[in-house]
C-alpha positions in Angstrom: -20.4 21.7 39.9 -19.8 22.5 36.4 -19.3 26.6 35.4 -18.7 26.1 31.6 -20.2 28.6 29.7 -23.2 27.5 27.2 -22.6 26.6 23.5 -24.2 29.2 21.3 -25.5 27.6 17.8 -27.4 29.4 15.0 -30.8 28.5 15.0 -34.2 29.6 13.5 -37.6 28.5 15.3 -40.6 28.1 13.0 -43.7 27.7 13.2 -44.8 25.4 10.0 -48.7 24.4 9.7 -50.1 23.5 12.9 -46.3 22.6 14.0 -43.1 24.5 15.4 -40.2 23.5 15.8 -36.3 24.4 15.7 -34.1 24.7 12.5 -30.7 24.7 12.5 -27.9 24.8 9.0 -25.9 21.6 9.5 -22.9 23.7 9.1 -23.8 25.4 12.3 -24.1 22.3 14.4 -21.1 21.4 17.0 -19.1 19.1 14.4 -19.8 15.9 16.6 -23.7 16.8 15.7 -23.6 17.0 12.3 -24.5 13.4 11.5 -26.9 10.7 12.8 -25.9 9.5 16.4 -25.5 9.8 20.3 -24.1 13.3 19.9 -26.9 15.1 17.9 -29.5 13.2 19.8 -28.3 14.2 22.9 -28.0 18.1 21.7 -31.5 18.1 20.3 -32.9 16.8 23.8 -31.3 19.7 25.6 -32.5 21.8 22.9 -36.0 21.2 23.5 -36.0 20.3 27.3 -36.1 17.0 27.5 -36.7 14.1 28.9 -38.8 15.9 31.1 -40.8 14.1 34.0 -42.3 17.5 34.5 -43.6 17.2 30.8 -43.4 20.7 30.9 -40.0 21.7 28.9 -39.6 24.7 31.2 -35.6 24.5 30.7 -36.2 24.1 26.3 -37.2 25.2 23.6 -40.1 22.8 23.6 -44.2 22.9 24.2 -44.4 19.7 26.1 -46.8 18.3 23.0 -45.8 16.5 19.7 -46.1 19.3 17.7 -43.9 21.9 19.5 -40.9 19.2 20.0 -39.4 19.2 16.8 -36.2 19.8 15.7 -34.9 20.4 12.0 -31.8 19.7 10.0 -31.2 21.6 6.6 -28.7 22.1 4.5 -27.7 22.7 0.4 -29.1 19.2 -1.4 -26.4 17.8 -3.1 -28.8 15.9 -5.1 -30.0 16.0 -8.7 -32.6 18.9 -9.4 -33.3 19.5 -5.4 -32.4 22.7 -3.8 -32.4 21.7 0.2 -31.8 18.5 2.1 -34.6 18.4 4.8 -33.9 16.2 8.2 -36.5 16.1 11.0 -36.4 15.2 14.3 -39.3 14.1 16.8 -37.9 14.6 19.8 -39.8 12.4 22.6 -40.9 14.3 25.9 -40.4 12.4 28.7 -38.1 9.8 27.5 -34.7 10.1 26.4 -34.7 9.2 22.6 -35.3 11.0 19.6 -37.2 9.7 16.6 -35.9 9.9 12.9 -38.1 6.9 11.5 -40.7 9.7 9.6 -41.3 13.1 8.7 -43.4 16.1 9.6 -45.5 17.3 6.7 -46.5 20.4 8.7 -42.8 21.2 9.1 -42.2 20.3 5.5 -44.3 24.1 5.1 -41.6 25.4 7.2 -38.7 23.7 5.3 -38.5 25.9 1.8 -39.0 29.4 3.3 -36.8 28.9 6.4 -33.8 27.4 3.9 -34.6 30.9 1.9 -34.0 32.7 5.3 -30.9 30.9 5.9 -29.4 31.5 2.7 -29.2 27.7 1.4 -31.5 28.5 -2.2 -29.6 29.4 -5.4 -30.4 33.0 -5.4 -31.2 32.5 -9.4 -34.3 30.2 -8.4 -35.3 33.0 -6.4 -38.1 35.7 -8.0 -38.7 38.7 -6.8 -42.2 38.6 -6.6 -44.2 35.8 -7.3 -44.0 31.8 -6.2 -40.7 30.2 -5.3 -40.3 26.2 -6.4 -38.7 25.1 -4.0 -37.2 20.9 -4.2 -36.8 19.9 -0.7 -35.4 16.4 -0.9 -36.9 14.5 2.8 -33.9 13.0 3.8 -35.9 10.5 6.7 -38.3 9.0 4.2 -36.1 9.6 1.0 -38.9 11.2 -1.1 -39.5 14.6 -3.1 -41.9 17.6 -1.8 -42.1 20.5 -3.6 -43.0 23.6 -2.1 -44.7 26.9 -3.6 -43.6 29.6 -1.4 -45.3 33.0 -2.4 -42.1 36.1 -2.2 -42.9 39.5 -2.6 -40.0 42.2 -3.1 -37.4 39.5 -3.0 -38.9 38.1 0.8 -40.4 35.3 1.5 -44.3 36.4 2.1 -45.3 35.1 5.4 -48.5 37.4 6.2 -51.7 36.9 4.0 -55.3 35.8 4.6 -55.3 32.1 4.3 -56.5 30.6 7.1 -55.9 27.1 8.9 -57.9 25.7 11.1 -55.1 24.7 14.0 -53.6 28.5 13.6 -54.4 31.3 15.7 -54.0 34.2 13.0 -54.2 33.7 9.2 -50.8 33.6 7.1 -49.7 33.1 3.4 -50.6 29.8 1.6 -47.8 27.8 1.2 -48.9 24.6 -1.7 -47.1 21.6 -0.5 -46.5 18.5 -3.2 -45.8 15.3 -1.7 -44.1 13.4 -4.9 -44.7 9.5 -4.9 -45.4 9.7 -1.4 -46.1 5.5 -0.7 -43.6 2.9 -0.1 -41.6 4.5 2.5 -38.1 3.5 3.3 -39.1 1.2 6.0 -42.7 0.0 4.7 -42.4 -1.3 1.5 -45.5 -1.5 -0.7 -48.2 1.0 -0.3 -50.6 -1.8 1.3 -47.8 -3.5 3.3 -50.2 -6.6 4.5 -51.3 -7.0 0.5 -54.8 -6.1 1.9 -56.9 -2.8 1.9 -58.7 -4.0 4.8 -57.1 -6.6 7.5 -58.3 -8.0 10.9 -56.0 -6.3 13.3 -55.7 -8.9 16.8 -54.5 -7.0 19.6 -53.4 -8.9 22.1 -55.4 -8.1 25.4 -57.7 -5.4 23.8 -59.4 -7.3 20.7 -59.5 -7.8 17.0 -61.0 -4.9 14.6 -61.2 -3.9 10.9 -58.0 -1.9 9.8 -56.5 -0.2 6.7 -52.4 0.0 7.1 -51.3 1.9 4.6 -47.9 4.0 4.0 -48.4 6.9 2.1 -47.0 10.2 3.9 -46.4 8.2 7.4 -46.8 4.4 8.1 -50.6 5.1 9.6 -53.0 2.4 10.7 -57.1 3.6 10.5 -59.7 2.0 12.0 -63.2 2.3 12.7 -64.2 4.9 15.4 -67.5 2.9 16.1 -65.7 -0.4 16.4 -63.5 1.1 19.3 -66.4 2.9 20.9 -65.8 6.3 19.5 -68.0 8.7 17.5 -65.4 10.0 15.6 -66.2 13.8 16.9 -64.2 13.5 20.2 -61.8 16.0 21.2 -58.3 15.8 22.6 -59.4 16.0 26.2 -62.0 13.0 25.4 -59.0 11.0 24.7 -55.9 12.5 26.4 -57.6 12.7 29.8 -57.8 8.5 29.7 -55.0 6.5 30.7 -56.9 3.7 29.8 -57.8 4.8 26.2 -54.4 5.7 25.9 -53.3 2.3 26.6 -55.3 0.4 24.2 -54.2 2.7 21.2 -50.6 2.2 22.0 -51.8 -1.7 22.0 -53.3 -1.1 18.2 -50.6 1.1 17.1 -47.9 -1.7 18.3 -50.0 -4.5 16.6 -50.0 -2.2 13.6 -46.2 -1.9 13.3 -46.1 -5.5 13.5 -48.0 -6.4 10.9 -46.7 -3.6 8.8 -42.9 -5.0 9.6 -42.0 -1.7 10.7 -40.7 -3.3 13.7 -39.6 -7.2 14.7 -41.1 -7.2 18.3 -43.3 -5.7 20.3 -40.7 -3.9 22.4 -39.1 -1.9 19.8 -42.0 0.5 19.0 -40.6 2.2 22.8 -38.3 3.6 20.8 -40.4 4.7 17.6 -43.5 6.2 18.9 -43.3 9.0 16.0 -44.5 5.9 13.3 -46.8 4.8 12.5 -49.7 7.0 13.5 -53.1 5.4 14.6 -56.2 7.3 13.7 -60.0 7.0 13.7 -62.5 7.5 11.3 -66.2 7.8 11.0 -68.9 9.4 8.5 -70.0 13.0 8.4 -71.4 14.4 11.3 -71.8 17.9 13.1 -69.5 18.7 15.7 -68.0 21.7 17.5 -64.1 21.7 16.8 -61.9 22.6 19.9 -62.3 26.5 19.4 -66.3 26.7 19.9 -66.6 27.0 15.7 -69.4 24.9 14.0 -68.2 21.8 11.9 -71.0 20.6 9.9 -71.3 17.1 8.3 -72.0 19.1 4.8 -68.5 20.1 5.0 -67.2 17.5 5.5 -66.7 14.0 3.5 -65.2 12.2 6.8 -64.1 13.0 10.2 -61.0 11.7 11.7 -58.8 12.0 14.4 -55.1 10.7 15.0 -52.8 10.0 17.8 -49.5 11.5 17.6 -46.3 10.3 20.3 -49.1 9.0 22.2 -51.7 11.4 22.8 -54.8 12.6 20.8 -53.3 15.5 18.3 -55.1 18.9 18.3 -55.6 19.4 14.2 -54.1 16.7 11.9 -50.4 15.9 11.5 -49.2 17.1 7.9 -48.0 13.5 6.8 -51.4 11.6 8.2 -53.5 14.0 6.2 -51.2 12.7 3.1 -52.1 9.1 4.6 -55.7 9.9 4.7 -55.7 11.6 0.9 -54.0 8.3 -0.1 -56.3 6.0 1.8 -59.3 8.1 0.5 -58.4 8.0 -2.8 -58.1 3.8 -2.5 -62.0 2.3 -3.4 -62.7 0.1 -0.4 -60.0 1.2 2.3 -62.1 1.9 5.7 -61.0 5.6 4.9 -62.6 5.6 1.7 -65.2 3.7 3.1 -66.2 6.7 5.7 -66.3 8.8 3.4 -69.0 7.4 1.6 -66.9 4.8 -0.8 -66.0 5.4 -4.6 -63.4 6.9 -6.6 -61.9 10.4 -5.5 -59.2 12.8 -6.0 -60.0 14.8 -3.3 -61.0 14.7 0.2 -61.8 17.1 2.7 -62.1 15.7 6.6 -63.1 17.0 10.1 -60.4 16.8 12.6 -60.3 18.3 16.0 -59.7 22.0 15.3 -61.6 22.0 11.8 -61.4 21.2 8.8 -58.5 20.1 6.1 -58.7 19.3 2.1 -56.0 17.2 0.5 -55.7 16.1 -2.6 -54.4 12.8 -4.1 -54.3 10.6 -7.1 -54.4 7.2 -7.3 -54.3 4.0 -9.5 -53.5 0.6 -10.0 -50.1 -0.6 -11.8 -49.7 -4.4 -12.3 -52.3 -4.7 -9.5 -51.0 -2.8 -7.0 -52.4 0.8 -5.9 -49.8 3.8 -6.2 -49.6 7.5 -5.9 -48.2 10.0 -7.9 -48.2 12.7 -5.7 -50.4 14.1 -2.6 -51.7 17.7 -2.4 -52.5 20.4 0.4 -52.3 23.7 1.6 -50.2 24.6 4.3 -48.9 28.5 6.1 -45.6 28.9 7.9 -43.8 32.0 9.7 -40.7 32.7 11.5 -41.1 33.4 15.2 -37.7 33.7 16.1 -34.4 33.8 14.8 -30.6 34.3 16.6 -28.8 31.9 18.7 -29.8 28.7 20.9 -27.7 28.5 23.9 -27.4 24.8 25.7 -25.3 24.2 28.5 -21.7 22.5 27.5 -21.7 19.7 29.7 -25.1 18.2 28.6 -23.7 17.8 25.3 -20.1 17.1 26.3 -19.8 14.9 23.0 -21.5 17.3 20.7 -18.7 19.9 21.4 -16.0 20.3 18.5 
């Protein structure tokens, strides 16, 4: 039995929209860890907790859900007019893999305040008081966010009264601008299938209407009806069937497929985190997961979106980019639900509330494109010091 004492790394653990997760400087890493393979992969695992049969992460850092198993990479950007690299991993729960394929647009809130905190920002692009731009450059999808992080007396301000639906207590708002977010490194065009709308056959389950779009995340919509859904469940409605469970892993599979994201059916084991499935419908009254009243007169659509395989509590950050995108597209089955036409905005109903993003887009030689996506976001550090693993889990990560 091994008595090695536990590697001690720097780390900082975030909460960023209605994700958390753990951020770590590159330069703090275990050498071996510092770029892509077995030994980082392996690190981040024991990080978190996993793969846990328990699905509990008891021994991690982890919440046993997709959006507390999370880790983050940043370090000084050493490209052209960005300030911070940002690298994002979903790490899975019970299996033992972790996905790079995407990125976490409510972690992207987290991503220019926490690289403030860990000293990685030009102290010149720094005000006192006022709004930080901040350039993060996402290094899993190779695009541009820009962040607006509000800093009073040279801190970053994370306490304020903007309120999420998702998060407990009310923070500062944090702008997020996702630059050119369509035709993701994997994906290609923005419509990947050339089609705003395609028959989806799913082997085993059936064939439905479906808009595949990458704009944020690879994400494939359909119709909540045309799966037997109102569009108002909640995660228990969903997570509590196996079943259920099993036919939209079936449509998320098909989805990659068609999308090329993947050659064969039996590599999306390996990349649950994209893409995302999701439901829509048209405005109705619900009551979100906290007891508060969601009325179809807020609301222009109501969705709701599977995330590592279960029914997510709010909205990931990136699928709300999808759905902005999607919305903004005349004839997609997102823009569709919410009552069809051109738009620049959307706001949609998701399991916790509510959640406006913005987007704008046209048509260039006749395909659609984006210029950039736009929402609101909050993030605050919960924690900051040391993460200790145990040595001989990560034998290969040590220096």
């Amino acid at each position: 039995m091994s008595t090695a004492p536990q590697i001690r790394i720097p780390a900082i653990y975030m909460r960023g929209g209605t994700s958390k997760g753990v951020f770590f400087r590159r330069q703090d890493l275990p050498v071996a860890a510092q770029d892509a393979g077995e030994a980082r992969d392996r690190l981040f695992q024991r990080v978190i907790g996993s793969p846990d049969p328990y699905a509990a992460h008891i021994d991690g850092m982890g919440g046993a859900t997709s959006s507390t198993s999370k880790c983050v990479i940043l370090s000084a950007s050493t490209r052209a007019d960005h300030d911070v690299d940002y690298l994002y991993g979903q790490v899975s729960i019970d299996k033992s893999f972790v996905d790079w394929s995407g990125n976490c647009g409510n972690l992207s809130a987290a991503a220019g305040p926490c690289a403030i905190a860990m000293g990685l920002i030009d102290a010149a692009r720094i005000p006192q008081n006022g709004v930080a731009v901040i350039r993060i450059w996402q290094a899993n999808i190779h695009k541009t966010i820009i962040a607006h992080v509000p800093m009073t007396a040279g801190q970053v301000q994370e306490t304020g009264d903007f309120e999420l639906d998702g998060v407990t207590f009310p923070a500062a708002e944090i702008v997020l601008e996702f630059m050119d977010p369509a035709e993701e490194v994997d994906g290609g065009a923005m419509f990947p299938t050339g089609h705003l709308v395609d028959d989806l056959e799913v082997p085993g389950v059936g064939t439905f209407k479906a808009t595949m779009i990458n704009a944020g995340i690879p994400t494939v919509f359909v119709n909540a009806a045309e799966i037997g859904y109102s569009g108002k469940e909640l995660r228990e409605a969903i997570n509590a069937d196996p079943a259920a469970l099993a036919r939209f892993e079936a449509m998320r599979v098909a989805g990659a497929l068609r999308m090329g994201l993947i050659k064969n059916a039996a590599e999306a084991a390996q990349r649950q985190h994209t893409p995302k499935i999701a439901f829509v419908a048209p405005p109705q009254d619900y009551l979100a997961s906290s007891g508060k009243a969601v009325s179809a007169s807020d609301v222009d659509l109501l969705v709701r979106a599977l995330s590592m395989g279960k029914l997510h509590h709010a909205m990931m950050g990136t699928a709300a980019v999808a759905i902005g995108t999607a919305a903004a597209v005349p004839g997609t089955l997102v823009n569709l639900a919410a009552g069809g036409g051109l738009r620049t905005a959307v706001r949609f109903g998701h399991p916790s509330g509510t959640l406006r993003v913005g987007a704008e887009a046209r048509q260039v030689g006749g395909e659609w494109t984006v210029t950039k996506a736009v929402m609101s976001r909050s993030a605050r550090v919960l924690m900051e010091g040391w993460v200790r693993v145990p040595a001989e889990a990560v034998a290969a990560a040590k220096e």
